[in-house]
N, C-alpha and C positions, 0 to 999 in steps of 0.2 A: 433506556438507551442513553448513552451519551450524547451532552449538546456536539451540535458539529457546525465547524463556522462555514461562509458561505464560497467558502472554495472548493469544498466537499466533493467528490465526482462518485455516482453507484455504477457499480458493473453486475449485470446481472446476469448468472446463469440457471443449468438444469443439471441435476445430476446425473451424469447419463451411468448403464451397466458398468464398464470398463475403467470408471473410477472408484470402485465401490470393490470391499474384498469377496469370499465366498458365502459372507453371510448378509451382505448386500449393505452394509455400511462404509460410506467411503471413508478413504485409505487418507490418512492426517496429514501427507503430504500435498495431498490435492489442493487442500485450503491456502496453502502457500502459490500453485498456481492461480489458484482466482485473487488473492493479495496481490500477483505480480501484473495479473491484465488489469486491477483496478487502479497500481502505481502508474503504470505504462499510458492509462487514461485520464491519469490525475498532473501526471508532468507534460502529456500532450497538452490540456486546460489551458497548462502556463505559457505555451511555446518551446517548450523544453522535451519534445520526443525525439528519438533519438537522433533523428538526421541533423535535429538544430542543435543539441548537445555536441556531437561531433564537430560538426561548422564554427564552436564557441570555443574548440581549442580541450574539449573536455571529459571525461569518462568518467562513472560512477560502480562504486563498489560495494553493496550491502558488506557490514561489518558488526553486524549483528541483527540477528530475528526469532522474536518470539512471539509464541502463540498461545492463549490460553483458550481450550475447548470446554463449551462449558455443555450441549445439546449434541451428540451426533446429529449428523444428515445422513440421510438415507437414498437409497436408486428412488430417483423421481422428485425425489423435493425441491424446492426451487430455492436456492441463493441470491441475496445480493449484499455485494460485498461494498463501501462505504468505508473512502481511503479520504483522508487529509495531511495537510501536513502541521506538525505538533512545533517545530524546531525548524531554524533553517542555516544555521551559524554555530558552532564552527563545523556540525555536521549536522546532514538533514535527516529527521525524521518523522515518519507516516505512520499516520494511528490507521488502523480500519479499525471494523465492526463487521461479521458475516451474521447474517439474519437469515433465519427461515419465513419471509413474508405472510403465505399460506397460514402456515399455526403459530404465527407472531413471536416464534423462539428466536432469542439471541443466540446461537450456535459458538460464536468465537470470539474473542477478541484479538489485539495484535499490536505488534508494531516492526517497523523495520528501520534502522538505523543507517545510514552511507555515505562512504568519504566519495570527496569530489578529489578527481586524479587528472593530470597534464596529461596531451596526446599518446606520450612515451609511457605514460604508467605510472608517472611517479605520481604519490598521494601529494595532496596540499593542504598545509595547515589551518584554513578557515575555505571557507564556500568564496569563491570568487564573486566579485562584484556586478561583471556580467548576468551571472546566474541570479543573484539577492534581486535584481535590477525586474524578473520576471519571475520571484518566489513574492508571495502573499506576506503582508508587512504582521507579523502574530503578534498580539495582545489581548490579554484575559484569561478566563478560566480554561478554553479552546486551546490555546495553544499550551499548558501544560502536558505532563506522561496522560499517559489514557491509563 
C-alpha cells in the first residue's frame, strides 16, 4: 500500500446483491460511489462539507477521475476505501486506495481531480484562500500523484 499522511479519512463498507452484476461481481461503477462517500468524509475532516462549502461562497466540480482496478470485489466482501488529499492549489486532488481488508487485496486505486467554482458557477482559477485556510498544508513523498 501506499504511505498515506495523517489527514487520511476510511470509509468502509459491504458489498451488498444490488451492486454486483449477474455473476455477482460488482459493477466498476460502484467503486466511484464508495470514492465519493470517502471524499464527502474526507472534506467534512477539514470543515469543508458541504453546507460550510456553500456558506464560503463556493461549489466544486470533479474534472477528471480515474480508477485503476487491480482485484474485483465480490457480493459480500467487505471495502474500505482510504481517500486523502494529494494536491490542493490550483486545483484539488484525492488519492484513495479501495482494499479488500478480509483477504488483504488491494482491489483499486484512484484519484479525483476538482475545480473550485463561485456561488453562480463560474470556475476560479486557483483554490481560494478560505478554503487552502482549512485544506492540509502537503509536503513530501504523500502529497505527490498516487
Amino acid at each position: 500500500m501506499r504511505r498515506r499522511p495523517e489527514h487520511a479519512v476510511t470509509f468502509r463498507a459491504k458489498v451488498a446483491f444490488q451492486q454486483c452484476d449477474p455473476l455477482g461481481v460488482v459493477w466498476h461503477g460502484r467503486y466511484f460511489e464508495w470514492m465519493e462517500a470517502a471524499r464527502g468524509e474526507l472534506f467534512a475532516s477539514r470543515g469543508l462539507d458541504i453546507p460550510e462549502m456553500v456558506a464560503l461562497g463556493h461549489r466544486m466540480y470533479v474534472v477528471e477521475a480515474r480508477c485503476r482496478y487491480m482485484v474485483p470485489l465480490t457480493y459480500g466482501d467487505e471495502v474500505t476505501v482510504t481517500a486523502w488529499f494529494t494536491a490542493v492549489e490550483p486545483l484539488i486532488r484525492v488519492a484513495y486506495d479501495l482494499v479488500d481488508p478480509v483477504r488483504g487485496r488491494w482491489c483499486a486505486r484512484a484519484h479525483t481531480l476538482l475545480a473550485i467554482a463561485d456561488q453562480a458557477g463560474a470556475l476560479v482559477p486557483r483554490t481560494p484562500k478560505e478554503l487552502l485556510d482549512r485544506l492540509p498544508t502537503l509536503t513530501g513523498p504523500a502529497a505527490g500523484p498516487p
